[in-house]
Each structure stands twice: as C-alpha cells, then as structure tokens.
N, C-alpha and C positions, 0 to 999 in steps of 0.2 A: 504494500500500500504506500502511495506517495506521500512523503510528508511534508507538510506546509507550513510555512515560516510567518512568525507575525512579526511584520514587520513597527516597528514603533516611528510616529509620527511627530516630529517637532513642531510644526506650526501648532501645535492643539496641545502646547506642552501648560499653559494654561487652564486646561480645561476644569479643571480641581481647584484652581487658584483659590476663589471664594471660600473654601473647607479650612482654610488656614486661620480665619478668623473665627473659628464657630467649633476647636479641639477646645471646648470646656466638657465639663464634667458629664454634659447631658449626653453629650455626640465624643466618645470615649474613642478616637479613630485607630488608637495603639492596642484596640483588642480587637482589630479585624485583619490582624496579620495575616497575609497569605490568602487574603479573599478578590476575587473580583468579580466587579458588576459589567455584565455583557448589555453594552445597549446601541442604539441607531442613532450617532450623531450629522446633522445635516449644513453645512454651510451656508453662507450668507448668497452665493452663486445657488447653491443647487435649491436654496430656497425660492429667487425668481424664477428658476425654471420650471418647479413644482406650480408655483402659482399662475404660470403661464399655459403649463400643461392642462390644470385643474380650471382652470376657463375654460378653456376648448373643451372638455369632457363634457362642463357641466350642460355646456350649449348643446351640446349634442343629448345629453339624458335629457334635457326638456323637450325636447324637437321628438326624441321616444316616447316619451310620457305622452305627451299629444296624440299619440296614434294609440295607446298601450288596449285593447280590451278585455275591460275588468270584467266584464263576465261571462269571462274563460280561467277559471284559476289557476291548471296550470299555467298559460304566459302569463299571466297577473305574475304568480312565483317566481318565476323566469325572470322577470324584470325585476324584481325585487333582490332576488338571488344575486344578477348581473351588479348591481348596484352596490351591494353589500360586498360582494367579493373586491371588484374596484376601489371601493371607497376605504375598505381595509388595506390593500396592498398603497393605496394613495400615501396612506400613514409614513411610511417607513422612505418610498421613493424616493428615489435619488441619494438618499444616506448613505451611512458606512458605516459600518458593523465595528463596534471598539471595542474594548476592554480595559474598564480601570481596576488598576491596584489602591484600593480603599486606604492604604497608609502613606505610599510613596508618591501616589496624587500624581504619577504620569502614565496618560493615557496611550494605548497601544493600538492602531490600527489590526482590523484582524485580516492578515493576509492570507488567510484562509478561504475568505468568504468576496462574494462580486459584492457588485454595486445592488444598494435595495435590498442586499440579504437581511434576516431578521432573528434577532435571539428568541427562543421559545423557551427551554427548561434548561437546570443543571440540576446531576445526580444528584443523589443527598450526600455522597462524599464530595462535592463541590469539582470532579476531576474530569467529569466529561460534560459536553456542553451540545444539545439540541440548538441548532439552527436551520432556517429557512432559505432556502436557496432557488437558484430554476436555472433548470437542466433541458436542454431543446423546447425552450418553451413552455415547461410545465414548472409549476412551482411541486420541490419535492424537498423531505426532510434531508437533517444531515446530522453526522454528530461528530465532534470533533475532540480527542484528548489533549486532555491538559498539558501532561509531562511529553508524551512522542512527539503532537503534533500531527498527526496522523489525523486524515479525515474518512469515514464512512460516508456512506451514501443509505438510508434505512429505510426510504419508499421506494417505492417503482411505477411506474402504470398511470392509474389518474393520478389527478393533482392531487396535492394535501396540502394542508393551509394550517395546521398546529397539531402539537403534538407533546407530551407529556412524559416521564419515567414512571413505569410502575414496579413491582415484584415481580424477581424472576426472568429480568431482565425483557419482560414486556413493554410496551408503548400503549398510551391511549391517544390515539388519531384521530384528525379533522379529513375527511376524505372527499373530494367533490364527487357526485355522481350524478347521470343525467334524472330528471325532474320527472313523474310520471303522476297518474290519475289511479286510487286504489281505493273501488268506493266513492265515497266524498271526501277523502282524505287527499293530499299530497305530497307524495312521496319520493325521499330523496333529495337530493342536494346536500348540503352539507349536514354529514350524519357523524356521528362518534365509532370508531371501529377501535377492536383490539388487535394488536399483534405481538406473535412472541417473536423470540430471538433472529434476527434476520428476516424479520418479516412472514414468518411462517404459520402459516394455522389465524389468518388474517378471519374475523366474526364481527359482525356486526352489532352495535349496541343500543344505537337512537335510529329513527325511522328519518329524523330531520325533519321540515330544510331547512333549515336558521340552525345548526347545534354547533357551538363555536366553544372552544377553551378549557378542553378539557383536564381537569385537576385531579390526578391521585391522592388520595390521603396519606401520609407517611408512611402507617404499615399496611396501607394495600386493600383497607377492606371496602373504602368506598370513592364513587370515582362523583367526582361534582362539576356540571358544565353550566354557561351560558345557552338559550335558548331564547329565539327572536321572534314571533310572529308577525306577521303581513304588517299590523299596523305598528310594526317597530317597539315594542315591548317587550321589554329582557326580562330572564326569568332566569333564577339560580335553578335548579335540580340535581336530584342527587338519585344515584343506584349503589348496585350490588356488582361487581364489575364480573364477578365471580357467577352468578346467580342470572343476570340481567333484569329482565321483566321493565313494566313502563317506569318508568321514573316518576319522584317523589318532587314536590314544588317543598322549598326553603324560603325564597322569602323572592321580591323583585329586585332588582340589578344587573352587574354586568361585573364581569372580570376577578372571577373567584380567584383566592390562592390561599390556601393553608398556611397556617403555623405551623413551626416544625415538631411542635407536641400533636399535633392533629386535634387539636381542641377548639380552636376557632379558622372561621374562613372568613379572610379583610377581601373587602369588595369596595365597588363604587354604587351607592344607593341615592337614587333622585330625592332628592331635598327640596327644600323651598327655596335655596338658594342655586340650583344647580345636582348638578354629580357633586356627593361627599363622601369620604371615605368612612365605613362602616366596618364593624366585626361582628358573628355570628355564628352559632354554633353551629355543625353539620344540620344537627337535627330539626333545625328551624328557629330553637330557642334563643333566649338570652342577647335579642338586637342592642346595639348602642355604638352611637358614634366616639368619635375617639380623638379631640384637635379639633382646628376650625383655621379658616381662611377665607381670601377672597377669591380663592382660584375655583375652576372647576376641577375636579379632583379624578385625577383617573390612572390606568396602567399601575396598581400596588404591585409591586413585591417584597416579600418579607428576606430582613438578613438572618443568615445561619443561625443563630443563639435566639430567634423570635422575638427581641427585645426593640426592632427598629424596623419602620418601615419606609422604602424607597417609591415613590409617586413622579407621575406629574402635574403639573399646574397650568393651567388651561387659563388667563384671563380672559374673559367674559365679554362678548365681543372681539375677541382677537387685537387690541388695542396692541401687544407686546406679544411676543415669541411667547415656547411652551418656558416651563421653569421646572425643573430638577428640585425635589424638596424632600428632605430624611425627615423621619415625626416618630417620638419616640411611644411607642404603642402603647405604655401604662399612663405618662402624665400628661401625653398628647401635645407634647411642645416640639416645634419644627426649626428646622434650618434651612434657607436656600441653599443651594451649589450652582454657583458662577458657572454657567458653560461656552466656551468659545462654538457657538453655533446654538442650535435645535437639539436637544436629547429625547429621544423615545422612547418608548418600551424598554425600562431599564429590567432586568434580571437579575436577581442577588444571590 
C-alpha cells in the first residue's frame, strides 16, 4: 500500500494563533498531548470561488424548483435528495483537509487527501482516521493511519457520503442508492448500511432517504443517526445495530456525536435563537443545553477525555466567516480559535 506524506503548510502557520491567549485553566491545552483535530480549512480565494460557484447553482435549483412536480413523490424526493446531497458537499468545497496538533498549535496540510476531501471519524485509539474523498467521480470512504501513513480505500461501488467506527472492526455507512416507490412509502437514497472488515457482509439498516450521520456508541450497542424529511426536519434516532428493526425517535436535531462514556449525545437543537448546542441521553432522556452565544451552533465534536467540546459558529446572517469555538461541556464556558481562513467540520 502506498504511503502518503502530510505535508505541513507554512502560510496557515497561524492558524492556532488565537489559543495562545485563552491556555488558562479552563482550556488546559498541555493535557491534549499527542491529539489532533482533523478539519476543512478554506481560504480567502477558494472562498470567492465557493461563493461564485454557489450562485450559479442556486440559479439553476430555482429555475428546477419551477418545473419540480410535487405530486409525484418520488421526483419530489429526487429533488430534494439532489439538493441535500449538493448543499452538503457545498460545505467543505474547495477546502483542505488539515490536521492540528492541539498543543504545538501548527497546523499540517493533509497530503493524503484532494481538494474538498472531508474528515468523518477517528478510532477510539485516536490512530486511524475516516475520510471523504472521490474516486472517478464518486464520493467514496477512506481511512488513513496515523503512525505508516498509509491510506485504505473502505467503499467501492455507489457513492457514500459518511461513515463511522464501530466493533469489530465494522463501519456504519451513509450509502447513496437510487430513489424508488414501495407502497406509499419512498424508498432509498440515503440509507444507513453496515459493513465489516473490508467491506464484506455489507446489510442494510435504515430504508432512508434523508438518513445522514451515522454515530456508534463506544461499546457498540447502539448506533444513533440524523434523519430528514421532505419538509426538512431532523430527527435524532437510534437502533440496535446488532438487532436492527425501525428505529427509535430521541428527541429533534441534527449532528449527533457521543461522549466517550457513551452517556450522552451533544447535538445541534433548534432554539429560539437558532441551532444551539444541546446534550442528551441515548434514550431520549435528561435534555439540557450547555453554554450560550451568539453564533449559530453546529458540527460538535467531542475531545478524547469528554471534558470539551469542538463547534462551529455560524453568525447569523453570515455578516463574518464561520468561527472555531472549544466550550467546556460541564460549566459551559467557551473560547474562540483564531483561524487563518474558514474551518469546518472539525473532528476530535
């Protein structure tokens, strides 16, 4: 297997800068030695050209929408499906996949990965790392180790569009498949699948179309996803990954992830102020927010010890770029991180 090199980026050697003023007692950064956050950094270029792109798209989904007929469900789906897929890959476009080391505050190009690629999961030993990539055209997983550098290639076939660590060196996957009519139901499109090792023994686990982000719980007994409906309403659920059967509603939102006790899942939940970030238990119980700001709050990841969480900040109407914010999970106080560019989807 070929090994690939990650290269480290000087211009972006700033990129941590802001962290320097904010090592108080709350944001302890000399006990995350040896940790990195995998996230989509996008420049001040590749942002005009996003925003350039992101016109032309839009004009053209409305000029869609104008002809779309709604009572046909499946193309109704179809366009919504189209829309959803789009607008998610929009996120990350044109970025570059990094890697900061949380104490040495220099950030590392990942020369592993193209342009647009996207971090998805790391093991729970923190050693190998899920990523999004596209392969002839198809968006397909990847995983890449820590120490060799060494890349895998872990889907094949349709697209897939996220993907998760489970037990036993299984995967829970986002899998695109064509849209169909089953009953009055519609079936298909983005559905949750399992796979074990090398892809083998690949079952299906959600009927879809909307089922996005799928979360394992740390020891494996339950697997927890976003779910979208037509009229754009997210919805946490949870199964038995083991078991399957239909899934179980947890509460509304989007963007589940676990602590690493498997005790709570920190999400983004609609507030009166926007997306804010929330924590709740699998089983439905024990809601409550945690922190406050003026951002809209979204993409949580939790760091290894569970003690801190990794966000971004969305101002409200887009007045300013996204913002990178640590908040620490018990007394709810946060810090900005300075970033030379746009940061996305951070991973801890």
């Amino acid at each position: 297997m070929k090994k690939r090199v990650v290269a480290k980026t000087l211009p972006l050697c700033l990129l941590l800068a802001g962290l320097v003023a904010c090592a108080g007692a709350r944001v302890p950064y000399a006990e995350f030695s040896g940790q990195l956050v995998a996230l989509v950094v996008r420049g001040e270029d590749d942002t005009k050209r996003l925003t350039e792109y992101a016109k032309r798209d839009n004009e053209r989904r409305t000029e869609d929408r104008s002809n779309l007929p709604l009572s046909d469900p499946v193309e109704k789906a179809q366009w919504v499906l189209d829309w959803t897929v789009e607008g998610d890959a929009r996120r990350t476009k044109f970025g570059r996949l990094m890697l900061l080391d949380m104490v040495e505050r220099e950030p590392e190009r990942a020369g592993f990965a193209n342009l647009s690629a996207r971090p998805l999961a790391w093991n729970l030993g923190r050693t190998r790392l899920l990523f999004l990539d596209e392969r002839e055209r198809r968006s397909q997983v990847f995983e890449w180790e820590r120490e060799t550098g060494v890349v895998r290639q872990m889907t094949f076939g349709a697209p897939h569009l996220d993907a998760s660590y489970g037990p036993d060196g299984q995967l829970a996957v986002v899998r695109l498949v064509p849209l169909k009519l089953e009953g009055e139901r519609v079936v298909g499109g983005l559905q949750i699948w399992i796979t074990g090792p090398g892809g083998a023994g690949a079952r299906r686990l959600s009927d879809g179309p909307f089922d996005v982000s799928p979360r394992w719980s740390p020891d494996g007994g339950t697997l927890v996803f976003e779910r979208r409906d037509l009229d754009g309403i997210e919805t946490l659920q949870r199964l038995d990954p083991a078991q399957g059967g239909a899934p179980r509603l947890v509460t509304r939102g989007r963007s589940p992830v676990f602590t690493p006790d498997g005790r709570w899942l920190v999400y983004s939940a609609r507030a009166r102020g926007g997306l804010k970030l929330a924590r709740i238990h699998p089983d439905g119980s024990g809601r409550r927010g945690f922190g406050s700001s003026g951002y809209q709050e979204v993409d949580p990841t939790v760091s290894p010890d569970g003690r801190f969480v990794m966000f971004v900040g969305i101002t409200p109407g887009g007045q300013s770029g996204p913002q990178l914010v640590i908040r620490n999970l018990e007394d709810g106080k946060s810090r900005t991180i300075n970033v030379d560019g746009e940061g996305f989807v951070p991973i801890w």
